[in-house]
C-alpha positions in Angstrom: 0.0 0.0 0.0 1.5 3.6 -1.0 2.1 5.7 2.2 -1.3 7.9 1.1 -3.2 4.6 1.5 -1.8 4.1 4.6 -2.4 7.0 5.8 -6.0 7.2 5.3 -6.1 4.0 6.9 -4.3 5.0 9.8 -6.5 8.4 10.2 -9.6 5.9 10.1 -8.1 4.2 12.7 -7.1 7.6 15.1 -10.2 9.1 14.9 -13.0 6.3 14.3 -14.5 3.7 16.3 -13.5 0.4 16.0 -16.7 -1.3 14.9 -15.7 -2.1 11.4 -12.8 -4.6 10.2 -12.9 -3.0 6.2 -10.6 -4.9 3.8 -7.4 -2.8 3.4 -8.6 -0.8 0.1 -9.6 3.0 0.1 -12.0 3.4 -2.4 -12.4 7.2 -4.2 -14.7 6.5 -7.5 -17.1 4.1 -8.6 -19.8 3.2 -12.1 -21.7 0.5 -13.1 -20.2 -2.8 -11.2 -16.6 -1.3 -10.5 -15.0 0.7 -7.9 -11.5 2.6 -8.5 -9.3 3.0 -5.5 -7.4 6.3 -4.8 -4.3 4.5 -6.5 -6.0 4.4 -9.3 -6.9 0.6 -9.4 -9.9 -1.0 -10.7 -11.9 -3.7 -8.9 -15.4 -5.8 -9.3 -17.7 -4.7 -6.8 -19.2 -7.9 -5.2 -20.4 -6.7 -2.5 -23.0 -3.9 -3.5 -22.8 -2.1 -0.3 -24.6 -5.2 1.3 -26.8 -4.8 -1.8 -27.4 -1.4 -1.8 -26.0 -0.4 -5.0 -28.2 -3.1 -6.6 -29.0 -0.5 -9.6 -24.7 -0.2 -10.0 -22.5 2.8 -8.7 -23.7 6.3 -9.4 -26.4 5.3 -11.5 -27.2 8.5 -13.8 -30.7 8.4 -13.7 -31.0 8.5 -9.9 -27.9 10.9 -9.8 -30.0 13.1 -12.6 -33.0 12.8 -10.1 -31.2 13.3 -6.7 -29.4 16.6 -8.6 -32.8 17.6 -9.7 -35.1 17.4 -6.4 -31.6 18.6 -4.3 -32.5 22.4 -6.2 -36.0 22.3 -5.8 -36.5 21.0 -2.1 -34.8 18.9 0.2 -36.8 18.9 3.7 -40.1 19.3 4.6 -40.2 17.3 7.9 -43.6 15.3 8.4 -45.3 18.4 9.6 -46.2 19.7 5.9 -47.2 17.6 2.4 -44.5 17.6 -0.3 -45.2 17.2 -3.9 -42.8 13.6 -4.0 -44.6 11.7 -1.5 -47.5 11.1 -2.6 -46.2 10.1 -6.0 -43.4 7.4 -4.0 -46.5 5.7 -2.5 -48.6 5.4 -5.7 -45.4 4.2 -7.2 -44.0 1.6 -4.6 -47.5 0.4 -3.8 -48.1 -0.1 -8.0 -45.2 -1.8 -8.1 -45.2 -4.6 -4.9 -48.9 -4.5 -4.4 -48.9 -3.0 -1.2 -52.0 -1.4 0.4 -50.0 1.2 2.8 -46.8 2.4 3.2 -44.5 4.1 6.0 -41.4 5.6 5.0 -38.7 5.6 6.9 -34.7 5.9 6.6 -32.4 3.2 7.6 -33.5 -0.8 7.5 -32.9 -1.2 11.1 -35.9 1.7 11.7 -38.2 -0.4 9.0 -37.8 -2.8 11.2 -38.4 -0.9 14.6 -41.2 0.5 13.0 -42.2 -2.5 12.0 -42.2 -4.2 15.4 -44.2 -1.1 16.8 -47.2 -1.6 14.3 -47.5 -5.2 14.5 -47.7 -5.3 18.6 -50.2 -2.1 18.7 -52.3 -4.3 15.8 -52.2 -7.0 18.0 -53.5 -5.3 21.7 -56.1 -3.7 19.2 -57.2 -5.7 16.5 -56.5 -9.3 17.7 -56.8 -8.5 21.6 -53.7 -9.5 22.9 -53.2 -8.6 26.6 -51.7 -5.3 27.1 -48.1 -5.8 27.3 -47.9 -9.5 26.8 -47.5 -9.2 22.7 -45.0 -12.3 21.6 -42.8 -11.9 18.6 -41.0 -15.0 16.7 -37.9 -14.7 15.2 -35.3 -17.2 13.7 -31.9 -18.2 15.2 -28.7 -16.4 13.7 -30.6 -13.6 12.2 -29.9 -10.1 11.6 -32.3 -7.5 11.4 -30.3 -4.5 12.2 -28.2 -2.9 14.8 -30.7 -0.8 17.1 -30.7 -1.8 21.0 -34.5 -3.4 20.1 -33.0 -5.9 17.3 -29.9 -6.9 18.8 -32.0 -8.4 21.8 -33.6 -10.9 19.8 -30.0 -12.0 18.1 -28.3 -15.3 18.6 -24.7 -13.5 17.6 -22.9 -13.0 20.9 -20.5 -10.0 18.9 -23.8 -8.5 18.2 -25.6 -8.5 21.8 -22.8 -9.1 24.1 -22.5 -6.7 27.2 -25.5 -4.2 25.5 -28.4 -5.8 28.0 -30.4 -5.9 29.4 -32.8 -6.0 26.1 -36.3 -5.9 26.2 -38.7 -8.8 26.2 -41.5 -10.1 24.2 -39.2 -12.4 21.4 -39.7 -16.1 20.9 -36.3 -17.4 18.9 -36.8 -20.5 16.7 -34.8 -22.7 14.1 -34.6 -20.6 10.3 -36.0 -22.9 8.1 -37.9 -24.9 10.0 -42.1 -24.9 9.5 -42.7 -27.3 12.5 -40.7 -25.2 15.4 -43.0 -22.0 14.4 -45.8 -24.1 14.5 -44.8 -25.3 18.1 -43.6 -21.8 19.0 -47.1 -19.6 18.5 -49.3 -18.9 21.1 -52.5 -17.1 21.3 -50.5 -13.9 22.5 -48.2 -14.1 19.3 -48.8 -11.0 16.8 -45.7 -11.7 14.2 -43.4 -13.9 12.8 -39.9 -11.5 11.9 -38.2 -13.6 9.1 -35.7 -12.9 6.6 -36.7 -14.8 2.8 -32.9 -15.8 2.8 -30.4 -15.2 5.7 -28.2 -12.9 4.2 -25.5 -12.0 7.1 -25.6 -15.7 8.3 -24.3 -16.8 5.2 -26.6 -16.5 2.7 -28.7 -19.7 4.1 -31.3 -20.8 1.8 -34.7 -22.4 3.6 -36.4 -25.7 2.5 -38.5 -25.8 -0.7 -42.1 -25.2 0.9 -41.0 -23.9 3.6 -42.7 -20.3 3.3 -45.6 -22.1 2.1 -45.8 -23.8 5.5 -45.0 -20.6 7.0 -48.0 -18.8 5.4 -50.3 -21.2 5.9 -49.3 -21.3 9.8 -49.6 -17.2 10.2 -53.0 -17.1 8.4 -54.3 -20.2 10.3 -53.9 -18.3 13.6 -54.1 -14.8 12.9 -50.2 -13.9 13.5 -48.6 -11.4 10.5 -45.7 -12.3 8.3 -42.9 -10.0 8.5 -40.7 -10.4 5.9 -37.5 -8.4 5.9 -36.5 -7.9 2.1 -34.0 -5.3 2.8 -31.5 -7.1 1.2 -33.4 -9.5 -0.7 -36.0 -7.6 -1.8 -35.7 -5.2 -5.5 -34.8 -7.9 -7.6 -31.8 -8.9 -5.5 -32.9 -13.4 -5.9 -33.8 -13.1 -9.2 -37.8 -11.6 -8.7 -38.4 -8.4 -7.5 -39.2 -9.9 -3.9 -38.1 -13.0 -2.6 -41.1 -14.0 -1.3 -42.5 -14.6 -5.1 -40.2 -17.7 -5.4 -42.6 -19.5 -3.5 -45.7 -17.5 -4.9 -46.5 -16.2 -0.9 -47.4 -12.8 -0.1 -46.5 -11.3 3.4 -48.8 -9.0 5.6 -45.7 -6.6 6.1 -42.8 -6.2 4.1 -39.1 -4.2 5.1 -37.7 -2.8 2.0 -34.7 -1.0 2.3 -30.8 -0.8 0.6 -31.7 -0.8 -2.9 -34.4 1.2 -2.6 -32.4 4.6 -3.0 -29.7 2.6 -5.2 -26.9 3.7 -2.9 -27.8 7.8 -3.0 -29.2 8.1 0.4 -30.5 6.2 3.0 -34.3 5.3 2.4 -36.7 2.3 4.0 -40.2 1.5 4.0 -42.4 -0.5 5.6 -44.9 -1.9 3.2 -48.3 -3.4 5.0 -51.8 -4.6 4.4 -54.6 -2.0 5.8 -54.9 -3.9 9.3 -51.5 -3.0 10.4 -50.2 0.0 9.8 -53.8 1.1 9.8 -53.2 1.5 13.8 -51.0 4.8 13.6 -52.3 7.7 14.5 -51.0 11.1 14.1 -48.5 11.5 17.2 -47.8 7.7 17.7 -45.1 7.3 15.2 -42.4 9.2 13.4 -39.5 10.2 11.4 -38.3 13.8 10.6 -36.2 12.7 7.3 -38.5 9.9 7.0 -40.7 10.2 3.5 -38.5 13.3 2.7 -38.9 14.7 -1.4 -35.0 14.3 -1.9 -35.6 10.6 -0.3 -38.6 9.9 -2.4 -37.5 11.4 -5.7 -34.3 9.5 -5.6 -36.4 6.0 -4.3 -38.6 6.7 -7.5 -35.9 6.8 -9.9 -33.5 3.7 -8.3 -37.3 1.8 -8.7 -38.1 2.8 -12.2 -34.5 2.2 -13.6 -35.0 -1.6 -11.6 -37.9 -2.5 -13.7 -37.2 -0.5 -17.0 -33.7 -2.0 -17.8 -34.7 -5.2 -16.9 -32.3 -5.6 -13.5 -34.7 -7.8 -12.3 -34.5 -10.2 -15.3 -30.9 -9.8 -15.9 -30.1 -10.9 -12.2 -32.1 -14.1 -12.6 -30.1 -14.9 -15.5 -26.8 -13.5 -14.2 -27.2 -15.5 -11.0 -27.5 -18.5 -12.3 -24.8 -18.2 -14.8 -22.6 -17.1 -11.5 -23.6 -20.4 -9.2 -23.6 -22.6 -12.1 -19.5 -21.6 -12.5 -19.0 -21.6 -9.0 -20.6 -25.0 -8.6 -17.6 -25.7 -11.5 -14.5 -24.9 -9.4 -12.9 -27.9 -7.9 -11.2 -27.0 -5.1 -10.4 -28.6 -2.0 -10.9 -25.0 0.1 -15.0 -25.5 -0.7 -17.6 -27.5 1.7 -20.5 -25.3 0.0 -21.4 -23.3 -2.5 -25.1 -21.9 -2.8 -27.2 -19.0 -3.5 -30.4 -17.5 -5.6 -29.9 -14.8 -8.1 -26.9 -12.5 -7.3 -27.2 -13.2 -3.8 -24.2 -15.9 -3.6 -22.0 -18.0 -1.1 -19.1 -19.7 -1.0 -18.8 -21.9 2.4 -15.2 -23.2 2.7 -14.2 -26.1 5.2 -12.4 -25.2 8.2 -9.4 -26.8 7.7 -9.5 -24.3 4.7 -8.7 -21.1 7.2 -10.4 -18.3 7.7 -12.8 -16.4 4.4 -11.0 -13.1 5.1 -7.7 -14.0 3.6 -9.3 -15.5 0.3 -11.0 -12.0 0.1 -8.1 -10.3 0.6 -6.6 -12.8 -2.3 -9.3 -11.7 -4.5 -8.2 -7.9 -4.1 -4.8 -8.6 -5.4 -6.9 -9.9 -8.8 -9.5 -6.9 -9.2 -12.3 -8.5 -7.1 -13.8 -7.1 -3.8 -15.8 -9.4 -1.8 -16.3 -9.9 1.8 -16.3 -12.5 4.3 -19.0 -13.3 6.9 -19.0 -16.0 9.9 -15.4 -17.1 9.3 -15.9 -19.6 6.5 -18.1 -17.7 4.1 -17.2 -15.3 1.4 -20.5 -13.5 0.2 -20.7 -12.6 -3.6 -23.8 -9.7 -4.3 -22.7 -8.1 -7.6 -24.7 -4.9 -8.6 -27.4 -6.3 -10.8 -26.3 -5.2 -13.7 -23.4 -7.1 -14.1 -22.9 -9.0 -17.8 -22.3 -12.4 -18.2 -18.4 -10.9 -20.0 -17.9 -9.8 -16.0 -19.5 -12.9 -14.5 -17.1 -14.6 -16.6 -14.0 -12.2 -15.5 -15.1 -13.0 -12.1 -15.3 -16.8 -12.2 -11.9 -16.8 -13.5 -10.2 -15.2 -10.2 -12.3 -17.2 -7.6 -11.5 -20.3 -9.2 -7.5 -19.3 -9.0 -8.0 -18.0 -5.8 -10.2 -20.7 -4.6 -7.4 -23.3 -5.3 -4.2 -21.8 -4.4 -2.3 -23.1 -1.6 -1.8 -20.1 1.2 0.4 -23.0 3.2 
């Protein structure tokens, strides 16, 4: 690294707190599916942001629609109407179905949000007990950061020594239809679940297994929270994940991809019934539905569906697990995935993911490394099969070279 690198780096380091481990690049430029460094390198973005930049770095559309609303009006707060708003709603709800929508900013506040609504549905609509509202989750998931969501998560890096947390979360096994079945009681109001575990690994559930899961929250009068934030926009393959197994959800987190990397924008997308509750007072956000937000949300969703990202990360993603499925290398125990959303699990004996991504640097590919053993692959979505190609060719080196 050149001492400028290094001293970026080392200012990071001085000044920040030390909840991140970032891979040793410093990045200064990015378009489409690549990312320059301030040395002037190239690499293929694999990670997206966590799949943020679904729509591809600096997208000129949105950028031509952020720059646009940024003259006009940037901040209305909640207290007055602004002329995007209104439009964002009719658009998102047009384009996942959705009956009602609350806008917020960050995934981990969809979320929060989320878990409001579906308790205060419960102690009015279904007649829980005041206070006694019960929420499933799934083991090793990750729904955000916030004191709220880390209670409820199995990761002791993410909840250690930031208790006591508060109550009210029953935790079962991901993937498994019988455990939620066992799990509800009459004081349950929502089963949290993410489509595919994306910071666990990128775990896959059982075919049928949202199926199950929809017939058991209907059955007894408990929503379905999915949490698309990352695999929601056309991430899988299909512009929610939940249409692989033809299910709909009563609320649904959307989230990353939603501003294509701009700014941060989330919503919470509902039937009537839930967020139906609110009342003026009872819930709120002063960025939260913003016209800079929703004018940028409207373009990173319209550039989605009109260049066919959707479509082209079905096809992309299975072009992508097919060739990884090809390497032969001793290093992998598992690969797996479901449109661009892809994993590589390698066996222990293998050594830790990080240093395979930090191989992959050296070759013009930035990925990142999750739960030790796992290197995550999210592409932006509009990624050709030339670059899947490109890509396959430096993971299968890397994959099989010897770091003895």
């Amino acid at each position: 690294m050149s001492s400028s690198v290094i001293d970026f780096i080392a200012t990071e380091a001085r000044f920040g707190a030390q909840n991140y481990a970032p891979i040793g690049v410093v990045l200064s430029r990015g378009e489409g599916v690549w990312v320059w460094d301030t040395e002037g390198n190239r690499y293929l973005d694999c990670l997206s942001a966590y799949s943020a930049v679904s729509q591809g770095h600096c997208h000129p559309k949105i950028l031509a629609a952020m720059v646009e609303q940024a003259h006009r009006l940037t901040l209305t707060s909640r207290a007055f109407h602004n002329d995007q708003l209104a439009l964002f709603y009719e658009e998102i709800a047009a384009l996942t179905g959705s009956h009602k929508v609350l806008p917020m900013n960050s995934g981990a506040e969809a979320v929060e949000s989320a878990i409001k609504s579906v308790r205060k549905w419960g102690y009015e609509v279904k007649g829980v007990p005041d206070g006694q509202a019960e929420i499933i989750v799934c083991a090793n998931n990750f729904h955000g950061r916030t004191l709220g969501i880390v209670g409820f998560s199995t990761d002791p890096e993410t909840h250690g020594h930031f208790g006591p947390f508060a109550p009210g979360f029953r935790i079962i096994p991901f993937g498994d239809a019988a455990a939620l079945e066992q799990a509800i009681t009459p004081n349950t109001v929502a089963f949290l679940v993410e489509p595919i575990q994306g910071e666990a690994g990128v775990v896959i559930p059982p075919a049928g297994y949202f199926t199950k899961v929809r017939e058991l929250c209907t059955a007894n009068n408990v929503m379905l929270v999915l949490d698309e934030i990352q695999t929601g926009l056309g991430r899988t393959g299909k512009l929610l994940a939940e249409q692989h197994e033809g299910i709909e959800a009563d609320v649904t987190l959307l989230g990353k991809a939603l501003s294509g990397g701009f700014y941060p924008v989330s919503a919470v997308l509902s039937n009537n019934d839930v967020l139906g509750t609110l009342r003026p007072g009872q819930h709120g956000s002063t960025f939260g539905g913003n016209p800079l937000a929703c004018a940028v949300a409207r373009a990173a969703m319209r550039v989605l569906v009109e260049e066919g990202m959707i479509e082209n990360a079905a096809r992309q993603g299975a072009r992508f697990l097919d060739g990884l499925k090809d390497i032969r290398a001793n290093t992998i125990r598992e690969v797996r995935g479901r449109g661009l959303m892809l994993a590589v699990e390698l066996h222990p004996e293998a050594g830790r993911a990080r240093r395979y991504c930090e191989a992959l640097q050296g070759k013009g590919i930035l990925a990142k490394d999750t739960h030790e053993q796992t290197i995550r692959i999210a592409p932006p979505l509009v990624i050709s099969s030339d670059q899947v190609d490109w890509a396959l060719e430096r993971l299968a080196t890397t994959l099989t070279q010897d770091f003895s």
